[in-house]
CHARMM-style PDB file with segment names, atoms N, HN, CA, C and O in Angstrom:
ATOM      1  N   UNK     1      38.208  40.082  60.944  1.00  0.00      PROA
ATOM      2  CA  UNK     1      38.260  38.644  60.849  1.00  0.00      PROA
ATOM      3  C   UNK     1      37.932  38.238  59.415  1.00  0.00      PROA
ATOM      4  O   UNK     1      36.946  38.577  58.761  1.00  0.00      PROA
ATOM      5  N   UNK     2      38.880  37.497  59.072  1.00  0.00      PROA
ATOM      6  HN  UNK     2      39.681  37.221  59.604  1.00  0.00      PROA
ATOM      7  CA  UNK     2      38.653  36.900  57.356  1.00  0.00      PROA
ATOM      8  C   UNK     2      37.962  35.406  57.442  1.00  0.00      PROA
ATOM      9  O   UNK     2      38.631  34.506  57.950  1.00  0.00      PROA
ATOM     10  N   UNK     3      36.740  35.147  56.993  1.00  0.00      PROA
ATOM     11  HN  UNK     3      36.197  35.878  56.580  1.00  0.00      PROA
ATOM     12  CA  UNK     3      36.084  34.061  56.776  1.00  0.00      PROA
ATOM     13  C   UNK     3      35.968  33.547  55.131  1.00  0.00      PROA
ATOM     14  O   UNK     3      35.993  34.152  54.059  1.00  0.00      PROA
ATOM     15  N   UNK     4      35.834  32.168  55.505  1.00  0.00      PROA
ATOM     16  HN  UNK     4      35.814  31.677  56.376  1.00  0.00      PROA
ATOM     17  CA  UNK     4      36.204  31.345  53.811  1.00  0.00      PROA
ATOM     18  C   UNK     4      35.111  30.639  54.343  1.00  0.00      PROA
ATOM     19  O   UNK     4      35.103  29.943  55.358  1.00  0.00      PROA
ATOM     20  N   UNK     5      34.048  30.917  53.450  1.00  0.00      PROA
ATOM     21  HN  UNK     5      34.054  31.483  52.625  1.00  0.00      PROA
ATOM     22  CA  UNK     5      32.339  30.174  53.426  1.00  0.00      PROA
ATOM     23  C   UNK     5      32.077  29.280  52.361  1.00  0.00      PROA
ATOM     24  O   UNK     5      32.371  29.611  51.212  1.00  0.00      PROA
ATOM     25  N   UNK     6      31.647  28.372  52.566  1.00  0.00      PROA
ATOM     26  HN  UNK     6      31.408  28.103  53.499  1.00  0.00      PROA
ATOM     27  CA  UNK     6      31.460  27.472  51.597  1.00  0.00      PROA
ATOM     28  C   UNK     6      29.843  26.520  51.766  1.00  0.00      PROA
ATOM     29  O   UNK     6      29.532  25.811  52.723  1.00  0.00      PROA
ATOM     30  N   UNK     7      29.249  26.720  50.864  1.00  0.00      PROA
ATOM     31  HN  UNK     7      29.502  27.296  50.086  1.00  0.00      PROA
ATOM     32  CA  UNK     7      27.933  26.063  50.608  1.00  0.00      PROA
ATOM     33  C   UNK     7      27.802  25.275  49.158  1.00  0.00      PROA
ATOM     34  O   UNK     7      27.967  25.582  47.977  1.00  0.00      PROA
ATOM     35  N   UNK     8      27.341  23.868  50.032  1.00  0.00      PROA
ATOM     36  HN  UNK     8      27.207  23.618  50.991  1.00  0.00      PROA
ATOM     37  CA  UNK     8      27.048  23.121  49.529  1.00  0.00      PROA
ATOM     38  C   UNK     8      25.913  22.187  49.543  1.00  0.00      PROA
ATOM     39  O   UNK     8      26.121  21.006  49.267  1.00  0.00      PROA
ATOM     40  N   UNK     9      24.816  22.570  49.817  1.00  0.00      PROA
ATOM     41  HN  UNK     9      24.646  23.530  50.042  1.00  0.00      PROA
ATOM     42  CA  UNK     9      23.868  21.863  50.022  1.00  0.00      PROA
ATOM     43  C   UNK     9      22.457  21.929  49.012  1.00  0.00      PROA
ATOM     44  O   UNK     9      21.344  21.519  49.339  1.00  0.00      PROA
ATOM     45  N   UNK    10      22.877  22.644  47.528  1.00  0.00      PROA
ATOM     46  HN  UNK    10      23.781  22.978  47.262  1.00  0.00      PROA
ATOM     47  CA  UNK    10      22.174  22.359  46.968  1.00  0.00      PROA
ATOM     48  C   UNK    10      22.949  22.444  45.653  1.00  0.00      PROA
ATOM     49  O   UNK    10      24.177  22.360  45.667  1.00  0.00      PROA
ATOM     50  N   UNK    11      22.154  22.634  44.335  1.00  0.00      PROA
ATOM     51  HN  UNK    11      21.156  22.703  44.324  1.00  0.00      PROA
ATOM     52  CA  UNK    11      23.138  22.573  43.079  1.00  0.00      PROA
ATOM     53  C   UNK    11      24.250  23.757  42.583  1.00  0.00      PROA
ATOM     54  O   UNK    11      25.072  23.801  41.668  1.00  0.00      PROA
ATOM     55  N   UNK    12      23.937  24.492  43.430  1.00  0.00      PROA
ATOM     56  HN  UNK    12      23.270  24.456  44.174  1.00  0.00      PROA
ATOM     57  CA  UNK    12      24.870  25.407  43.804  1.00  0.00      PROA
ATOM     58  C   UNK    12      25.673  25.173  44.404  1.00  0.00      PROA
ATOM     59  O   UNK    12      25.428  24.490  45.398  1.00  0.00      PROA
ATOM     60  N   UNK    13      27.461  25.716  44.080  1.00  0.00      PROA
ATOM     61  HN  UNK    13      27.660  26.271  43.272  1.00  0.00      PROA
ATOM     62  CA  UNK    13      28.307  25.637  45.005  1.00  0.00      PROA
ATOM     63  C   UNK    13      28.697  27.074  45.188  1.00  0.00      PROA
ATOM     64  O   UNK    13      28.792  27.910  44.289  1.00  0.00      PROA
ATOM     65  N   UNK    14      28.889  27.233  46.341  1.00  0.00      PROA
ATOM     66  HN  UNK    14      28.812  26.553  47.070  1.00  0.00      PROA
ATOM     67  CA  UNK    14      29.229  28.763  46.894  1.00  0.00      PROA
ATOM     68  C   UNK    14      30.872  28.501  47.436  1.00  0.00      PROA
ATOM     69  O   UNK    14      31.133  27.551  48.175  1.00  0.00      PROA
ATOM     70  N   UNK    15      31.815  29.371  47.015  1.00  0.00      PROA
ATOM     71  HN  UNK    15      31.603  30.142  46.416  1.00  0.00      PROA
ATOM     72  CA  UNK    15      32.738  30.173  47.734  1.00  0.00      PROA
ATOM     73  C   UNK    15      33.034  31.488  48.112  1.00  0.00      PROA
ATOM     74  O   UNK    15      33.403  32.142  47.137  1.00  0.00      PROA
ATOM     75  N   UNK    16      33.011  32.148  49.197  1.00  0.00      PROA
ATOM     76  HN  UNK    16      32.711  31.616  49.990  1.00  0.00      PROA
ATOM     77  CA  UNK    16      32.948  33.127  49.252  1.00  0.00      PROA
ATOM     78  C   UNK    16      34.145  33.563  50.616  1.00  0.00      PROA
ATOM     79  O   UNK    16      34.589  32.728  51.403  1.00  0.00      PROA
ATOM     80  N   UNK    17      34.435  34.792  50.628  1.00  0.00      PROA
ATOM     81  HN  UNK    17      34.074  35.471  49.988  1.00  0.00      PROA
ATOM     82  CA  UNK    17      35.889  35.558  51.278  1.00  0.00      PROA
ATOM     83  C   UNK    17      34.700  36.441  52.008  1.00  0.00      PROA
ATOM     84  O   UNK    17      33.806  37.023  51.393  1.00  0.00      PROA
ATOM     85  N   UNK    18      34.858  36.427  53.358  1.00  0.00      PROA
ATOM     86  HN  UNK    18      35.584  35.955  53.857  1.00  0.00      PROA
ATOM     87  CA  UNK    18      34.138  37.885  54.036  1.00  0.00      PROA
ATOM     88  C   UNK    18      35.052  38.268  55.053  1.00  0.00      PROA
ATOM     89  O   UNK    18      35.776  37.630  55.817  1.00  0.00      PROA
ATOM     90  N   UNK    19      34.785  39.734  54.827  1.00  0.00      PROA
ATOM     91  HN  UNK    19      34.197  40.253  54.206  1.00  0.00      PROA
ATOM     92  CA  UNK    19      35.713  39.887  56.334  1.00  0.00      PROA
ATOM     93  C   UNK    19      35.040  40.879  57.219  1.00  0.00      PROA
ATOM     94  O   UNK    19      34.521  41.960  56.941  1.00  0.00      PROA
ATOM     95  N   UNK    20      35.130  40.460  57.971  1.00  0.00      PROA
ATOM     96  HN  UNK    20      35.551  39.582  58.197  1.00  0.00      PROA
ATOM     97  CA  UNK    20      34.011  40.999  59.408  1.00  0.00      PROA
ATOM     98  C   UNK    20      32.148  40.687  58.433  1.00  0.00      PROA
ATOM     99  O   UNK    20      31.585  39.647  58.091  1.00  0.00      PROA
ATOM    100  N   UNK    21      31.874  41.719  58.344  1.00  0.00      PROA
ATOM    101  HN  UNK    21      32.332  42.564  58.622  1.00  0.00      PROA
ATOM    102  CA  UNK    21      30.532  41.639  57.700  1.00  0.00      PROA
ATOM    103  C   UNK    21      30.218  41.733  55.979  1.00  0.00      PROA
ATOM    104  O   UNK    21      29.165  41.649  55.348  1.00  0.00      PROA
ATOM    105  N   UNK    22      31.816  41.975  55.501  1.00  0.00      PROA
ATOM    106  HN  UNK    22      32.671  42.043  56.014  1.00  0.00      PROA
ATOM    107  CA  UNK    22      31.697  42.983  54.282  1.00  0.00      PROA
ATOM    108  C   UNK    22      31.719  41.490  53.091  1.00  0.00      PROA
ATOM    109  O   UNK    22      32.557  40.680  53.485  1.00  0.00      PROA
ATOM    110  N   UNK    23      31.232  41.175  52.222  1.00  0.00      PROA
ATOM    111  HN  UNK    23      30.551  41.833  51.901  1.00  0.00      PROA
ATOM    112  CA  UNK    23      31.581  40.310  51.286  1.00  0.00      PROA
ATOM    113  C   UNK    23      32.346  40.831  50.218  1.00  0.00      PROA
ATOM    114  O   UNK    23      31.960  41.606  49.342  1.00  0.00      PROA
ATOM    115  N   UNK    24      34.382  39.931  50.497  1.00  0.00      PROA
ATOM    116  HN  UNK    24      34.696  39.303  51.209  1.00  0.00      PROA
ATOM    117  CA  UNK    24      35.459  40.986  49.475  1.00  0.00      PROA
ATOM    118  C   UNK    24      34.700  39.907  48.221  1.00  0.00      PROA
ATOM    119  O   UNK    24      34.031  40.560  47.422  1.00  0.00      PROA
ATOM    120  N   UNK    25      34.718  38.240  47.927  1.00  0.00      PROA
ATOM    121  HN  UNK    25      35.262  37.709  48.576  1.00  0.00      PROA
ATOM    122  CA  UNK    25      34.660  38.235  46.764  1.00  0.00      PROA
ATOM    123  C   UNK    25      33.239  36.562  47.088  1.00  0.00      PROA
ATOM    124  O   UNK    25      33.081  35.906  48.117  1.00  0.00      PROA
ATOM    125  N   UNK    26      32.604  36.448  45.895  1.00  0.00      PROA
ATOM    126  HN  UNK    26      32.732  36.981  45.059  1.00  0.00      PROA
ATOM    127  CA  UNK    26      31.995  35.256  46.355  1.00  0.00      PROA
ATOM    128  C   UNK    26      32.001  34.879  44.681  1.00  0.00      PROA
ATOM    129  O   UNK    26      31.733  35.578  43.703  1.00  0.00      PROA
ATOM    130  N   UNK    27      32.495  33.235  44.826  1.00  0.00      PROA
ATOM    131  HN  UNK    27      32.712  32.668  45.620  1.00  0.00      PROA
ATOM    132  CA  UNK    27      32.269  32.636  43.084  1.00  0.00      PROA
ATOM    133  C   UNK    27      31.137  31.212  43.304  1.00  0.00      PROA
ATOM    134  O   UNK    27      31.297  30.364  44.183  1.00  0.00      PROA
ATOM    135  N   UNK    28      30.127  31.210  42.402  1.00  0.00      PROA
ATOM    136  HN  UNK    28      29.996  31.898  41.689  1.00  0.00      PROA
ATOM    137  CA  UNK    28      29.243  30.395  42.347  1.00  0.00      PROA
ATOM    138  C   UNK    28      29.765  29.666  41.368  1.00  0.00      PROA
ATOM    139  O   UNK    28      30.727  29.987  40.670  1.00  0.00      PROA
ATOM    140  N   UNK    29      28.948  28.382  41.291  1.00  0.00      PROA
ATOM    141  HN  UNK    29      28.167  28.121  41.858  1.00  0.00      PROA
ATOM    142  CA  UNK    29      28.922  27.516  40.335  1.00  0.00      PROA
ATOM    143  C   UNK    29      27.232  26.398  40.283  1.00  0.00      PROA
ATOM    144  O   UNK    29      26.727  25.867  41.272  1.00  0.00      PROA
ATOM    145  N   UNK    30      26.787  26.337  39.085  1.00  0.00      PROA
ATOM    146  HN  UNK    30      27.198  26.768  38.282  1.00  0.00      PROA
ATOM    147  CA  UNK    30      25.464  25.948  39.371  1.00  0.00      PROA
ATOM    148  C   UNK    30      25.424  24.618  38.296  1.00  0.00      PROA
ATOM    149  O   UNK    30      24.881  24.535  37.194  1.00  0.00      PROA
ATOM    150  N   UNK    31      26.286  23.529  39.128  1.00  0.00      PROA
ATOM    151  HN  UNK    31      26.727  23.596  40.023  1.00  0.00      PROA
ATOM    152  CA  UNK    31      26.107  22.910  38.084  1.00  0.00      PROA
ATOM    153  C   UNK    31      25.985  20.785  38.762  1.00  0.00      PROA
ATOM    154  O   UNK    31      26.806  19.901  39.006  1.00  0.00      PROA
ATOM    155  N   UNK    32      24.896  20.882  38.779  1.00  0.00      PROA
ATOM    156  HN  UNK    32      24.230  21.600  38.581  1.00  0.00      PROA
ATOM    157  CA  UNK    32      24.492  19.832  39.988  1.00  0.00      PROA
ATOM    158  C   UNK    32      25.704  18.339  39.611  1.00  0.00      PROA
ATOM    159  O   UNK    32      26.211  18.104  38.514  1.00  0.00      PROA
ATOM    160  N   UNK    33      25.885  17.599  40.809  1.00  0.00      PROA
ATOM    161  HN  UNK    33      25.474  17.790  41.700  1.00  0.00      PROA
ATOM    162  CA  UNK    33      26.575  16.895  41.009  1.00  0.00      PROA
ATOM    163  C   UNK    33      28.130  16.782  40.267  1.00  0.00      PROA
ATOM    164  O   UNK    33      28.558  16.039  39.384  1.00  0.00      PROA
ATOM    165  N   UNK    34      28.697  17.784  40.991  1.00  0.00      PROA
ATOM    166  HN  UNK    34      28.349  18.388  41.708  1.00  0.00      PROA
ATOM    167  CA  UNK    34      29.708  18.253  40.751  1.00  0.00      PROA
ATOM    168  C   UNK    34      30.742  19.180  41.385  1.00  0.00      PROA
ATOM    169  O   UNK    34      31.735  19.732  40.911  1.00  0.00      PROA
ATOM    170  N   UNK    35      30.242  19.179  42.510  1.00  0.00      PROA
ATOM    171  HN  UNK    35      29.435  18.731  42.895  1.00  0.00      PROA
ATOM    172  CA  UNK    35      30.788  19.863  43.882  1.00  0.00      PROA
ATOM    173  C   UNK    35      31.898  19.220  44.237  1.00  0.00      PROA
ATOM    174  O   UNK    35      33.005  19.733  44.402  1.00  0.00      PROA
ATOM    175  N   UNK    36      31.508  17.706  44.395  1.00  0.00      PROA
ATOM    176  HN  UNK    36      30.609  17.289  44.261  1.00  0.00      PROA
ATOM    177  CA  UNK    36      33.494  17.174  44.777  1.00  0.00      PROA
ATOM    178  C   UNK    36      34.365  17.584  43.608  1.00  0.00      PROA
ATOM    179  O   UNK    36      35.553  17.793  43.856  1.00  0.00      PROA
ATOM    180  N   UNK    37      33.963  17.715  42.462  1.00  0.00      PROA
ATOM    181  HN  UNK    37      32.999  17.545  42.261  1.00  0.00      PROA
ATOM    182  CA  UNK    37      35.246  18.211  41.541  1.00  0.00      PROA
ATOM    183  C   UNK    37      35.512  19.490  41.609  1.00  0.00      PROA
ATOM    184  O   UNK    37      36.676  19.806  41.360  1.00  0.00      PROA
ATOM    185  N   UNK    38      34.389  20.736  42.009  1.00  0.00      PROA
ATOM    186  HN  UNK    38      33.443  20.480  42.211  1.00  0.00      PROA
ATOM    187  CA  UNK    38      34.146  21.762  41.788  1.00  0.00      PROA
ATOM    188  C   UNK    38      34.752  22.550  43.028  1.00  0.00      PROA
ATOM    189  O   UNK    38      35.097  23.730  42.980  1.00  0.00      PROA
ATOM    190  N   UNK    39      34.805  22.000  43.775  1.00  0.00      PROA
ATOM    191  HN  UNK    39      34.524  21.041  43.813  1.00  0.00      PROA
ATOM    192  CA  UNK    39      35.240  22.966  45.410  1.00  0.00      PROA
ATOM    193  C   UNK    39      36.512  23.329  45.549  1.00  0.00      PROA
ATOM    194  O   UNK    39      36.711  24.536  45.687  1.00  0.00      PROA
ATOM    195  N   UNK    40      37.413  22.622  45.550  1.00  0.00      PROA
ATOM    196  HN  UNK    40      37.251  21.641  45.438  1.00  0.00      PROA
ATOM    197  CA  UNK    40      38.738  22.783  46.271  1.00  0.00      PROA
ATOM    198  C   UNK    40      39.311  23.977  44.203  1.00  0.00      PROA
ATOM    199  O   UNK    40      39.972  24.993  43.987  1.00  0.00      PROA
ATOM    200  N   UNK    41      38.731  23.229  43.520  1.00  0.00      PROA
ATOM    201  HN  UNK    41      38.195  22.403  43.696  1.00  0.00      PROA
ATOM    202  CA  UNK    41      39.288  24.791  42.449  1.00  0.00      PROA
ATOM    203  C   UNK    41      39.137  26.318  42.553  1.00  0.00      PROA
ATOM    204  O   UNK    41      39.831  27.282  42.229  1.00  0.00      PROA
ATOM    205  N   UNK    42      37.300  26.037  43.453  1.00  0.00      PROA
ATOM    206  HN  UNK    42      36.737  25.253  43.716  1.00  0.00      PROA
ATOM    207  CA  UNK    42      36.894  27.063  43.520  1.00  0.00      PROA
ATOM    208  C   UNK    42      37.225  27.902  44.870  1.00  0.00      PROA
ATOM    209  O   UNK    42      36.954  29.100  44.943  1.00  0.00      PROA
ATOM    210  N   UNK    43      37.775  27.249  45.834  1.00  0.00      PROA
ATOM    211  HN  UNK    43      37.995  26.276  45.774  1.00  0.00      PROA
ATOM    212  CA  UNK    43      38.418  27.956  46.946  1.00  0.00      PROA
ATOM    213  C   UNK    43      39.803  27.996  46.298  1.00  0.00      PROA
ATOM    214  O   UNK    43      40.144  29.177  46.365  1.00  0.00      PROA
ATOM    215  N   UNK    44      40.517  27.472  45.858  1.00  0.00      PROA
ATOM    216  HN  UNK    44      40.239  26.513  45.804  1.00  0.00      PROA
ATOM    217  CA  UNK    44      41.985  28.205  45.231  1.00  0.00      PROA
ATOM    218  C   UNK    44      41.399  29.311  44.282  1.00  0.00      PROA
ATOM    219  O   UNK    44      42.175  30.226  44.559  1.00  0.00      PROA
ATOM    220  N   UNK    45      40.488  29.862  43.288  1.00  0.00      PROA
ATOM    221  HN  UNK    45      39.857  29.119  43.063  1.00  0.00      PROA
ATOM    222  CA  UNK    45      40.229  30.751  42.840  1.00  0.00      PROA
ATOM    223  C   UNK    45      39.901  32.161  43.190  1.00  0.00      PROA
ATOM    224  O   UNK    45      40.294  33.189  42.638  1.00  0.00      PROA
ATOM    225  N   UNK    46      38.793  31.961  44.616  1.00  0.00      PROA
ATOM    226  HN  UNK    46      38.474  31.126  45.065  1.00  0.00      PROA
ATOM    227  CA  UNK    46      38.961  33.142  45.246  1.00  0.00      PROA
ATOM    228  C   UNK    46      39.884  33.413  46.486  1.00  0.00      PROA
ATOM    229  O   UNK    46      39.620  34.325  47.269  1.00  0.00      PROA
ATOM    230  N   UNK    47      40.877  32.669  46.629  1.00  0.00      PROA
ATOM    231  HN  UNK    47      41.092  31.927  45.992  1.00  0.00      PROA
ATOM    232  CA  UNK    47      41.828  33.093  47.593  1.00  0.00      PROA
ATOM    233  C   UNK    47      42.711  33.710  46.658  1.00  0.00      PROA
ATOM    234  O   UNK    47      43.275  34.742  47.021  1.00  0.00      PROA
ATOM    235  N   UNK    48      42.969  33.169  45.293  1.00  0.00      PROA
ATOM    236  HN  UNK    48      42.510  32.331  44.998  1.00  0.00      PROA
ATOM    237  CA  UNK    48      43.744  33.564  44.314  1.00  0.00      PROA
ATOM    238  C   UNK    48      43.918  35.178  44.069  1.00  0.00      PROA
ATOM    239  O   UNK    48      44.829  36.006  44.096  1.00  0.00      PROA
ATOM    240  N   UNK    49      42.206  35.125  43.759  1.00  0.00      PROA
ATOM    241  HN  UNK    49      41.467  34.452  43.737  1.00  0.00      PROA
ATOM    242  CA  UNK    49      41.826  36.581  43.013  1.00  0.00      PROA
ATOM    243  C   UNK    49      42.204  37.905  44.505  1.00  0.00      PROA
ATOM    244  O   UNK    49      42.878  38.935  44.530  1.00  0.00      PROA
ATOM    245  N   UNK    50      41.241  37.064  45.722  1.00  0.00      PROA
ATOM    246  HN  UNK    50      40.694  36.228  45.702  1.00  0.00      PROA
ATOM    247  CA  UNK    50      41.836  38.385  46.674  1.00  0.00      PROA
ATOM    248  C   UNK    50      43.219  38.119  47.675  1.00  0.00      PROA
ATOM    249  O   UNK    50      43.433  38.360  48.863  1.00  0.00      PROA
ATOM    250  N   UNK    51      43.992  37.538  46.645  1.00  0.00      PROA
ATOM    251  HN  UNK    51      43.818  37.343  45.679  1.00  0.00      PROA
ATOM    252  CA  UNK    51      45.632  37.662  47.198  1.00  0.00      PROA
ATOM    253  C   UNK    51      45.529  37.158  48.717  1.00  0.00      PROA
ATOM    254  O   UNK    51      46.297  37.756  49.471  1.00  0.00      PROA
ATOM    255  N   UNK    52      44.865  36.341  49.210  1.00  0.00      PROA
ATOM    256  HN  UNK    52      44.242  35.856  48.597  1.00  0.00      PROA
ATOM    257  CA  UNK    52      44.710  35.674  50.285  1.00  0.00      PROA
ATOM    258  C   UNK    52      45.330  33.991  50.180  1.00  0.00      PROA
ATOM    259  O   UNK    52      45.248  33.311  49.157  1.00  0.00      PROA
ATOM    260  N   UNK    53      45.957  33.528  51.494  1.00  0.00      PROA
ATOM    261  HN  UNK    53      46.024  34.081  52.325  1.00  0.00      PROA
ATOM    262  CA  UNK    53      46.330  32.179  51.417  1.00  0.00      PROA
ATOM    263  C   UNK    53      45.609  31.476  52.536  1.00  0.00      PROA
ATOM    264  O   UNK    53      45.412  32.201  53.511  1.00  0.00      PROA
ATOM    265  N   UNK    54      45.153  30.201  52.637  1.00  0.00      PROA
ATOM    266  HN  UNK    54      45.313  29.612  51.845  1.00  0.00      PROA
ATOM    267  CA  UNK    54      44.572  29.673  53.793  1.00  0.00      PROA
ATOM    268  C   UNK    54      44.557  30.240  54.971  1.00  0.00      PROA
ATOM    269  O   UNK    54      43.587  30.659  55.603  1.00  0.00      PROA
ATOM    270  N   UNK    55      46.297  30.239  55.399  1.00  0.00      PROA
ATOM    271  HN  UNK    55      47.085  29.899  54.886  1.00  0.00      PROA
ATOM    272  CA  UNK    55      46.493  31.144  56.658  1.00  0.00      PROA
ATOM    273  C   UNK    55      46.415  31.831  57.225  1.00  0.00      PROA
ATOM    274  O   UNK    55      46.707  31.991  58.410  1.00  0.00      PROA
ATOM    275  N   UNK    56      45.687  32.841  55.970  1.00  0.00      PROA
ATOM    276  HN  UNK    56      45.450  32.711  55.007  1.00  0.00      PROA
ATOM    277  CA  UNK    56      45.254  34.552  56.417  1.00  0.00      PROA
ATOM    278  C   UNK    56      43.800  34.343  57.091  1.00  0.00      PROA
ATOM    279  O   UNK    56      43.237  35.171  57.808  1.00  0.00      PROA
ATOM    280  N   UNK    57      43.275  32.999  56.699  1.00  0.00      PROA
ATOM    281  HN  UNK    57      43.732  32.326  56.116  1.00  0.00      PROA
ATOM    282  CA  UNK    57      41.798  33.021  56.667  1.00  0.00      PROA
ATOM    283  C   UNK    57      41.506  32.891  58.451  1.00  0.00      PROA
ATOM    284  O   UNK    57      42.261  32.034  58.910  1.00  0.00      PROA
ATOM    285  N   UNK    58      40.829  33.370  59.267  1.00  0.00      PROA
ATOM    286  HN  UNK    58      40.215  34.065  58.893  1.00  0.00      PROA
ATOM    287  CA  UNK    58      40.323  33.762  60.935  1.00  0.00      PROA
ATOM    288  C   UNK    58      39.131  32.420  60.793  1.00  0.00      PROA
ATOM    289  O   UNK    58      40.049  31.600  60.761  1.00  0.00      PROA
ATOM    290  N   UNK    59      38.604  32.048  60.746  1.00  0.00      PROA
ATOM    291  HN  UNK    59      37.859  32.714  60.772  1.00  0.00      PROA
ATOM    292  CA  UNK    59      37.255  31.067  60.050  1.00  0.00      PROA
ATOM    293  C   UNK    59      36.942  30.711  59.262  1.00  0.00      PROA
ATOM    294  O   UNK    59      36.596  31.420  58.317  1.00  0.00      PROA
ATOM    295  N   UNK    60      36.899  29.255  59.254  1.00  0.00      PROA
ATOM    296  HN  UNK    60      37.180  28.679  60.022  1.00  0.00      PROA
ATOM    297  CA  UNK    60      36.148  28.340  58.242  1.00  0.00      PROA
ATOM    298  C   UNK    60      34.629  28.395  58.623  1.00  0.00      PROA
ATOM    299  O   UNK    60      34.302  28.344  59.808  1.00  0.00      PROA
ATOM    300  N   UNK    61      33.529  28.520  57.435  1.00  0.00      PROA
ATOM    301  HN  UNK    61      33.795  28.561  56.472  1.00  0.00      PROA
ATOM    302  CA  UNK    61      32.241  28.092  57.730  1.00  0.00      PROA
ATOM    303  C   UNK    61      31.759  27.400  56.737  1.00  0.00      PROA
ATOM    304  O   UNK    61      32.233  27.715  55.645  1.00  0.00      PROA
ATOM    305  N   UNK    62      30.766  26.333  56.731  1.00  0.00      PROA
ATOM    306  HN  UNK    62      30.381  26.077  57.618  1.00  0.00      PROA
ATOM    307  CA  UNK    62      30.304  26.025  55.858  1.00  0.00      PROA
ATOM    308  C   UNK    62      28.795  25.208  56.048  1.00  0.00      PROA
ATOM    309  O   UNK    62      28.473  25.065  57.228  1.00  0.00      PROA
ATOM    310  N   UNK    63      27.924  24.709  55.124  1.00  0.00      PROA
ATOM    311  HN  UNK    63      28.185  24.825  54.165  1.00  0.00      PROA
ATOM    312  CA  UNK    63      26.745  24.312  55.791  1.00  0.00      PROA
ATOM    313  C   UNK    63      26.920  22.463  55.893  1.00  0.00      PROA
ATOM    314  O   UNK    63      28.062  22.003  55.895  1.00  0.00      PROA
ATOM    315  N   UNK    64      25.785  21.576  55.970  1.00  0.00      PROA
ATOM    316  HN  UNK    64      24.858  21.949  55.969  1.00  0.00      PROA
ATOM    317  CA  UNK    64      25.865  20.687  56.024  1.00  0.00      PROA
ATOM    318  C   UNK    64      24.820  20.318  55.087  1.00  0.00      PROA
ATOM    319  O   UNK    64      23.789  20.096  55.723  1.00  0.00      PROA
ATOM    320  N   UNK    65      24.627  20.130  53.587  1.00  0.00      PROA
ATOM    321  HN  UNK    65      25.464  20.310  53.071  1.00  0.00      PROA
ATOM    322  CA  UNK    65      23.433  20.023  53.038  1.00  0.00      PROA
ATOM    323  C   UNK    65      23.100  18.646  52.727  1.00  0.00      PROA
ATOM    324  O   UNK    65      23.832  17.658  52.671  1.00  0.00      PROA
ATOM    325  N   UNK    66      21.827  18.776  52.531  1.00  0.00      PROA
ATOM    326  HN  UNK    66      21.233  19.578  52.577  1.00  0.00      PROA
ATOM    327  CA  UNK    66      20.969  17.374  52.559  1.00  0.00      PROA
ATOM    328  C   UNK    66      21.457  16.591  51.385  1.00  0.00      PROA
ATOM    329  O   UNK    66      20.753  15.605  51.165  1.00  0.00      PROA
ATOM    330  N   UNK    67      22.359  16.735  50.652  1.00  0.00      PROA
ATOM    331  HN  UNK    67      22.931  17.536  50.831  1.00  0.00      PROA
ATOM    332  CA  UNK    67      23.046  15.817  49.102  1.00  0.00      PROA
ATOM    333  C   UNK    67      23.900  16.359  48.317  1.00  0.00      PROA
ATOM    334  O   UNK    67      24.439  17.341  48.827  1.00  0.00      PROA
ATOM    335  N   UNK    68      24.238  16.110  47.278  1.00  0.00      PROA
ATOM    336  HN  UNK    68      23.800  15.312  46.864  1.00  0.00      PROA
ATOM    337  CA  UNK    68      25.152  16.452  46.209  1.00  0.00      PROA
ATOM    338  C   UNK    68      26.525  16.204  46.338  1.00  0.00      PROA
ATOM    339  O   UNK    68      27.180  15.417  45.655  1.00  0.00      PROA
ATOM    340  N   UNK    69      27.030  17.101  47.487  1.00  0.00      PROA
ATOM    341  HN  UNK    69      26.498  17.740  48.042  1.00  0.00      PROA
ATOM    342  CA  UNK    69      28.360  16.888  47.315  1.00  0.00      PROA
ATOM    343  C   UNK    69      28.856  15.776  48.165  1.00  0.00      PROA
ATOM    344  O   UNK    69      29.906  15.240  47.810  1.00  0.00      PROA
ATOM    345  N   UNK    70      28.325  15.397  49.117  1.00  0.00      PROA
ATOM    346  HN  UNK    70      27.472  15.831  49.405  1.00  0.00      PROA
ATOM    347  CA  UNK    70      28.640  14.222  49.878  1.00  0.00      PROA
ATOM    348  C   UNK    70      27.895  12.689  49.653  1.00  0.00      PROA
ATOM    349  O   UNK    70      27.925  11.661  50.330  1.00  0.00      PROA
ATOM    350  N   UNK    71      27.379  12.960  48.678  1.00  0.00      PROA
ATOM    351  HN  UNK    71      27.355  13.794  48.127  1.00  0.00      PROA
ATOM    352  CA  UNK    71      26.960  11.776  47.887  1.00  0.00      PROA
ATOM    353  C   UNK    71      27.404  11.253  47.009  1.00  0.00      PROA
ATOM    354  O   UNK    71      27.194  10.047  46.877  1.00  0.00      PROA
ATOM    355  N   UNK    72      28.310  12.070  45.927  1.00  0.00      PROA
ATOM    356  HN  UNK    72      28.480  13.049  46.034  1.00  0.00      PROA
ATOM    357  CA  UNK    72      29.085  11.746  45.031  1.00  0.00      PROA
ATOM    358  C   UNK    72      29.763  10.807  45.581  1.00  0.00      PROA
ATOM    359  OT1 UNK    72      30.654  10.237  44.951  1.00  0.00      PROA
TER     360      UNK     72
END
């Protein structure tokens, strides 16, 4: 199962590719209030790098964090 993880609930933004348990690629970015600009590049980047397209992806996960990106 291929999962596309995404965290956002602090000044960190996380994207990351796992499949079953194994982590293929994960790209950070640490750069506070800047997640709505920062996300959707950074999920085209690592679907990019591991030759993956949305469709391949089995699960979406992601958290619900207390600010930043849904405050912008």
């Amino acid at each position: 199962m291929k999962i596309l993880a995404i965290d956002t609930a602090t000044e960190v933004c996380s994207v990351a590719i796992l499949e079953d348990k194994n982590v293929i690629l994960e790209k950070t970015l640490d750069a506070i209030n800047t997640h709505s600009v920062a996300l959707m590049p950074l999920v085209d980047e690592v679907l990019s790098k591991t030759n993956l397209t949305i469709n391949d992806i089995d699960l979406f996960a992601c958290d619900k964090g207390p600010r930043f990106f849904y405050w912008n």
